[in-house]
C-alpha positions as CSV (number, residue, x, y, z in Angstrom):
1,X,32.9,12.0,25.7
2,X,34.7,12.2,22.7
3,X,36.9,15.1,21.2
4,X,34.0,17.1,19.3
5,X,37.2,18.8,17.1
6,X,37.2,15.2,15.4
7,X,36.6,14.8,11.3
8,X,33.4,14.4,10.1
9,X,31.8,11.1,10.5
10,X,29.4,9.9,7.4
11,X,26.0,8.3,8.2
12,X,24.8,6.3,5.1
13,X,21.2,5.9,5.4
14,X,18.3,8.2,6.5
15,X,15.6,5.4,8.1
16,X,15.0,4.9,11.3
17,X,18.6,3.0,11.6
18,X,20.2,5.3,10.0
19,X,18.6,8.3,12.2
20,X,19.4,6.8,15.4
21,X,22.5,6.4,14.9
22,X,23.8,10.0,13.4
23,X,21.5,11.1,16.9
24,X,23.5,9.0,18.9
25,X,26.7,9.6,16.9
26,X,26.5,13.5,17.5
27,X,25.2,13.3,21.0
28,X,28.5,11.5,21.7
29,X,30.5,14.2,20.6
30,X,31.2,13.2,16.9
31,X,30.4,15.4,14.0
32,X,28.4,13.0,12.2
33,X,25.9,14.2,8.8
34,X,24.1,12.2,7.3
35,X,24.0,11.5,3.4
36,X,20.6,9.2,1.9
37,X,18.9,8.4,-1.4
38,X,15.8,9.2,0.7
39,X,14.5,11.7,2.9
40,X,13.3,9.6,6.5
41,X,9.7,10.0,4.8
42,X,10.0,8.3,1.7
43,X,11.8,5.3,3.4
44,X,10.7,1.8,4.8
45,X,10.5,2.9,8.0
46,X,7.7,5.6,7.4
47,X,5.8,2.7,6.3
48,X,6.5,0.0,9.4
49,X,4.1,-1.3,12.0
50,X,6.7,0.6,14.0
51,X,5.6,-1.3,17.4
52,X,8.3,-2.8,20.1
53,X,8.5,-6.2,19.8
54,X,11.1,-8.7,19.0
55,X,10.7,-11.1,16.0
56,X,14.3,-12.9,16.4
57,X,16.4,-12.0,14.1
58,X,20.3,-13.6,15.1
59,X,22.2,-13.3,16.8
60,X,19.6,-13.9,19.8
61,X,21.9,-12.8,22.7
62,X,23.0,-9.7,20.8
63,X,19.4,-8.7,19.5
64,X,18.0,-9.2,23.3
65,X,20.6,-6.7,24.9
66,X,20.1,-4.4,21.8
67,X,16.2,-5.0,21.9
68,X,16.6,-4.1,25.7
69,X,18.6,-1.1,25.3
70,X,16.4,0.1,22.7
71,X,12.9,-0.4,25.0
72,X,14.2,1.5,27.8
73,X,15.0,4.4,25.4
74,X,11.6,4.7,23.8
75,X,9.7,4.4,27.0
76,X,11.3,7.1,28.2
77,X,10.4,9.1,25.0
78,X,7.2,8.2,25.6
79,X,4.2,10.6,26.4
80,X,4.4,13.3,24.4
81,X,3.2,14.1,20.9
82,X,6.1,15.7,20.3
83,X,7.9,12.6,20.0
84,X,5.4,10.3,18.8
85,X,6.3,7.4,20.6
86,X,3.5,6.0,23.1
87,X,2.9,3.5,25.9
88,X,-0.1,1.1,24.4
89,X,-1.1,-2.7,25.6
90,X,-0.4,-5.4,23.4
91,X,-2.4,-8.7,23.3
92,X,-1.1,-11.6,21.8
93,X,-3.1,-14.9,21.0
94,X,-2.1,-18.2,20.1
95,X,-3.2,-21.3,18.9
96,X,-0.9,-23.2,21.6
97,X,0.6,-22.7,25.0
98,X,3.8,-21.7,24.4
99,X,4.8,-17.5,25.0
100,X,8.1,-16.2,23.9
101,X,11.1,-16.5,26.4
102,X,11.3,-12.9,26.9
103,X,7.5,-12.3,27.4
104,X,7.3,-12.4,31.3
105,X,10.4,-9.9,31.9
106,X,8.1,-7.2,30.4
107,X,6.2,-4.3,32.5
108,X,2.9,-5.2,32.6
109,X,3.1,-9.1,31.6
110,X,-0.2,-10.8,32.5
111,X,-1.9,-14.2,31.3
112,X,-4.9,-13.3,29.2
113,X,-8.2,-14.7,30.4
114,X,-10.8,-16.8,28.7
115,X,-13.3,-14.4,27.7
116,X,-10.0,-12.1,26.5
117,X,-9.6,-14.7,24.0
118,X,-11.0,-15.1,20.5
119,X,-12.7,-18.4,19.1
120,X,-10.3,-20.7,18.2
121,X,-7.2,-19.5,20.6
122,X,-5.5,-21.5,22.9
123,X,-3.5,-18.5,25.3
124,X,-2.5,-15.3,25.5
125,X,-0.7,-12.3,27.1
126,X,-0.4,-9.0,27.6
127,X,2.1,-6.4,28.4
128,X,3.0,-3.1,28.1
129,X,5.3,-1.7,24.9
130,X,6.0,1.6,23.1
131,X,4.4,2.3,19.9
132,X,5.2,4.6,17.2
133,X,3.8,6.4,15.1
134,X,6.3,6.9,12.2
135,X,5.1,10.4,10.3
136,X,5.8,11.9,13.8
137,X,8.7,9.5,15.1
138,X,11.1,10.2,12.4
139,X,10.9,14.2,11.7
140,X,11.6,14.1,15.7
141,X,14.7,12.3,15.1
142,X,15.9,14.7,12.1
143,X,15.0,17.5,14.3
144,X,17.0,16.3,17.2
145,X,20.0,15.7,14.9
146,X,19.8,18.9,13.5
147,X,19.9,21.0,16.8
148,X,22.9,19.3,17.9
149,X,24.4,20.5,14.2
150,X,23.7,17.6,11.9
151,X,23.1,18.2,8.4
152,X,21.2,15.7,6.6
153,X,21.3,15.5,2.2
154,X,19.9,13.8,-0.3
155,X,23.1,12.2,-2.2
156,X,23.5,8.8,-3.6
157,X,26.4,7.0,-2.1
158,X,27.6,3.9,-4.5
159,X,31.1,3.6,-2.9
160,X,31.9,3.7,0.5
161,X,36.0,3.3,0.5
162,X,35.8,6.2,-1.6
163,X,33.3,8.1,1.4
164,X,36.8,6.9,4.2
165,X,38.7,9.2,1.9
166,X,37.7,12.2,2.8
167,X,36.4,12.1,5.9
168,X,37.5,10.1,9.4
169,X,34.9,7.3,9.1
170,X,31.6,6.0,7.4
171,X,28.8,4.2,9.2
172,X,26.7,2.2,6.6
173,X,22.9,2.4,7.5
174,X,21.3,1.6,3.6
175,X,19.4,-1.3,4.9
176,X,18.2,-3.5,2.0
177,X,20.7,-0.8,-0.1
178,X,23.5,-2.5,1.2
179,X,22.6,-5.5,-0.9
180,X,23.6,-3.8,-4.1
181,X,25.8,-1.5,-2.4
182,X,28.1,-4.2,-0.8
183,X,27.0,-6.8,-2.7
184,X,25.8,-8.4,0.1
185,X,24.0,-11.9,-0.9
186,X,22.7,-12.6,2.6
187,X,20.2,-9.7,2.3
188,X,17.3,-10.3,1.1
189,X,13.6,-8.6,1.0
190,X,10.7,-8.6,3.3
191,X,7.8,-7.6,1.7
192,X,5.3,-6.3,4.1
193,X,1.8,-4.6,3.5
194,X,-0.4,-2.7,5.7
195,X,-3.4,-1.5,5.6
196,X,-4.7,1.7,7.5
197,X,-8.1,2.4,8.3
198,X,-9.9,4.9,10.8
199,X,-10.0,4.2,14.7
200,X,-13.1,3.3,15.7
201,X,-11.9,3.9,19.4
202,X,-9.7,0.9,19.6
203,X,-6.8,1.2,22.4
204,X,-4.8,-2.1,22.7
205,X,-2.6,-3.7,19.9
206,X,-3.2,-7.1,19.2
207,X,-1.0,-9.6,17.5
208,X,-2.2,-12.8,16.5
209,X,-0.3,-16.3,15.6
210,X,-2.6,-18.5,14.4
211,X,-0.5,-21.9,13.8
212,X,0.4,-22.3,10.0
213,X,-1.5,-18.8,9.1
214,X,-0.4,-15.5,8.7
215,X,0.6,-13.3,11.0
216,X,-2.1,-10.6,11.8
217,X,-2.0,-7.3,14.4
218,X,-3.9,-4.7,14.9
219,X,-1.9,-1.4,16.1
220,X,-4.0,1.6,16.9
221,X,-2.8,4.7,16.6
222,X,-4.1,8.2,17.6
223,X,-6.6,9.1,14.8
224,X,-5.5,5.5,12.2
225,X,-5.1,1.8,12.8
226,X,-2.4,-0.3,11.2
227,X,-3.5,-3.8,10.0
228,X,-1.4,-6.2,8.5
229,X,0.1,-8.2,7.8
230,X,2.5,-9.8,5.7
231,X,6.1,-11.4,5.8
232,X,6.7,-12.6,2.2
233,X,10.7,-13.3,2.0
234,X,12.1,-12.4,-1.8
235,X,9.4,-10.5,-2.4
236,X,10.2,-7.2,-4.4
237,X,6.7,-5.4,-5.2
238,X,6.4,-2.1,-3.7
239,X,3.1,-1.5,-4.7
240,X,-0.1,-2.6,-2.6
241,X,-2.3,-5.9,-3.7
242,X,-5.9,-6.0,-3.8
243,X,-6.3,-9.4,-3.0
244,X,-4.0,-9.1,0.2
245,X,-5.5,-5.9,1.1
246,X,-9.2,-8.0,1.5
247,X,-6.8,-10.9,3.1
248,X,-5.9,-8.6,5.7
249,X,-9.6,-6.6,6.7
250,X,-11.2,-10.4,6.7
251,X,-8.6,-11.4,9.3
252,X,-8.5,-8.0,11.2
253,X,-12.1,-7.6,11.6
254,X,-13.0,-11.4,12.3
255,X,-10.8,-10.4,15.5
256,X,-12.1,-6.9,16.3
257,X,-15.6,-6.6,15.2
258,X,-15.4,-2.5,15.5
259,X,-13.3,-3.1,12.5
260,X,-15.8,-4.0,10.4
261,X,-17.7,-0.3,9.6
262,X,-14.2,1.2,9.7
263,X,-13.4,3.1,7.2
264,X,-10.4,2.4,5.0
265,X,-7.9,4.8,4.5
266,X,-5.6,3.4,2.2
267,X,-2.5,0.4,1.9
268,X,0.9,0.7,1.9
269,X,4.3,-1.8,1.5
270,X,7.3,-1.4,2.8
271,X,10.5,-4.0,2.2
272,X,12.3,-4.7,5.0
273,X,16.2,-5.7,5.1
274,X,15.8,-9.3,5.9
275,X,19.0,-11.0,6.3
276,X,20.4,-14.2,7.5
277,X,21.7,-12.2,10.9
278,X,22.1,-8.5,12.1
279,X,25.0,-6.9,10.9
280,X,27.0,-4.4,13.2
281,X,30.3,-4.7,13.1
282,X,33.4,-2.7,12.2
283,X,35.1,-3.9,8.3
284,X,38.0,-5.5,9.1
285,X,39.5,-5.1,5.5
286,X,38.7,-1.3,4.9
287,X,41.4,0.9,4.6
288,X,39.2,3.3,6.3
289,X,36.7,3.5,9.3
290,X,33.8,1.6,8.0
291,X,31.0,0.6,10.6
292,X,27.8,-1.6,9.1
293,X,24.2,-1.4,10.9
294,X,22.0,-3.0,8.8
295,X,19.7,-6.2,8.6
296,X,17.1,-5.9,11.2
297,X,14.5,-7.5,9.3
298,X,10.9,-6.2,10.8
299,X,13.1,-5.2,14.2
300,X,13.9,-1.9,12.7
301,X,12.1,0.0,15.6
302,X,13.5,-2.6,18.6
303,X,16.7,-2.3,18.3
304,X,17.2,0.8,16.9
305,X,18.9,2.8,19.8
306,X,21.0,-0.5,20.9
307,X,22.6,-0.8,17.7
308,X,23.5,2.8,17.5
309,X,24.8,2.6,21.1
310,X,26.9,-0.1,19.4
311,X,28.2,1.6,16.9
312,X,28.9,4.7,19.1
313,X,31.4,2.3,21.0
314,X,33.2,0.6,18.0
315,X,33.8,3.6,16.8
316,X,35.1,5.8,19.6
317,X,37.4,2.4,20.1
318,X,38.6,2.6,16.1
319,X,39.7,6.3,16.2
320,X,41.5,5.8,19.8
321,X,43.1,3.0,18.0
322,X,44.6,5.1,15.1
């Protein structure tokens, strides 16, 4: 446990990274606040699938023990409503044999049958994953950080040397910000658009990887479902398009016919900090404390709580190093 009399600690960032870690920062004794251009509901993360499930971003041995870490804190978060994270099966489908390594080592793994398949797929799986749903996820993390004394603001940060001046250390959370921000050329956008229409009593996700297609899923929630999707790299429109909107229902209900009189409730897009690997890691060159936890691409969600447990460490080892 560290000294709680330390100096204040800055989180940069307000998403679900940036969350995390000023929770885990202040739960480990730190007096962490948090400073963002945008409140957690106006970010990319209200926005995400927000599902548990590893993409890949590197480094892969890193991102597995931070995925890992991550999964066994949202399961037990799971449950309630006050939380809004959930338990839910996932089914994936492919157009060949082949699962991802880590597939079998989750609860709940199982080989998909033939009549669980869709026309046209070759395998699949199950297994058991947290969901969540965003709108409820993310005001539990700001409450949680306030009632152990956090104070969140809405300030623009455009120098972060300047933020190690007065104050013991900085940890950088701006996501795609940090492009501009650190002038940072390995970031780079995501773009990814959902769509969200009415349940129709659906209650396992699906994720399907059609060889040389886009990806698609299908994510119920409680009273929405979340269809997507998309993964355009250098893609900077924030604002929904038509013609990938009607992409998206055509693929989504030609996998789950109950889609198909659904009613839809709207589209959203959200640009997620792609980059060429996870960044968290102390700066070297700073005259400061300055900690970096950004670029998780569409991995936002899974790693969340390992990266902040990351940070938590590097920096209780930088201020028993001053």
């Amino acid at each position: 446990m560290v000294d709680s009399a330390v100096d204040e600690v800055l989180v940069v960032g307000a998403g679900v990274t940036g969350l995390t870690t000023g929770v885990a920062l202040r739960e480990a004794g730190f007096d962490a606040h948090i400073v963002a251009d945008h409140m957690p509901e106006h970010t990319t993360s209200e926005v995400a699938a927000a599902i548990w499930y590893p993409i890949g971003p590197r480094p892969t041995d890193r991102v597995w023990q931070w995925a890992c870490a991550s999964h066994a804190t949202l399961s037990e978060l799971a449950g309630g409503r006050e939380t809004g994270v959930f338990v839910t099966e996932l089914h994936q489908y492919t157009s060949e044999a082949e699962f991802p390594w880590w597939a079998n080592d989750l609860d709940g793994f199982r080989v998909l049958g033939g009549d669980e398949l869709p026309h046209g797929r070759a395998s699949g799986f199950a297994f058991r994953t947290p969901r969540i749903e965003p709108s409820i996820y993310l005001q539990y993390l700001l409450h949680r950080f306030r009632g152990h004394g956090g104070v969140v603001s809405q300030t623009r940060v455009s120098d972060l040397e300047a933020e190690t001046a007065q104050r013991r250390a900085v940890v950088n959370c701006t996501g795609l910000g940090s492009r501009k921000l650190l002038d940072d050329g390995e970031l780079f956008p995501v773009r990814g658009q959902v769509v969200l229409v009415e349940n129709p009593g659906l209650r396992h996700g699906v994720i399907d990887v059609p060889t040389g297609s886009e990806l698609t899923y299908i994510l119920p929630r409680t009273r929405e479902v979340v269809l997507g999707g998309t993964r355009d790299e250098g893609d900077w429109r924030s604002e929904p398009d038509d013609a990938t909107t009607q992409r998206i229902l055509t693929s989504c209900r030609a996998i789950e016919p109950r889609l198909v009189d659904a009613g839809v409730l709207g589209a959203k897009v959200g640009l997620r900090p792609g980059r060429t690997a996870v960044r968290v890691e102390l700066e070297a060159d700073s005259a400061g404390i300055i900690i970096h936890n950004y670029g998780h691409g569409m991995d936002g969600y899974t790693l969340s709580w390992g990266c902040a447990a990351t940070v938590v460490d590097l920096l209780t080892a930088a201020v028993e190093n001053e």
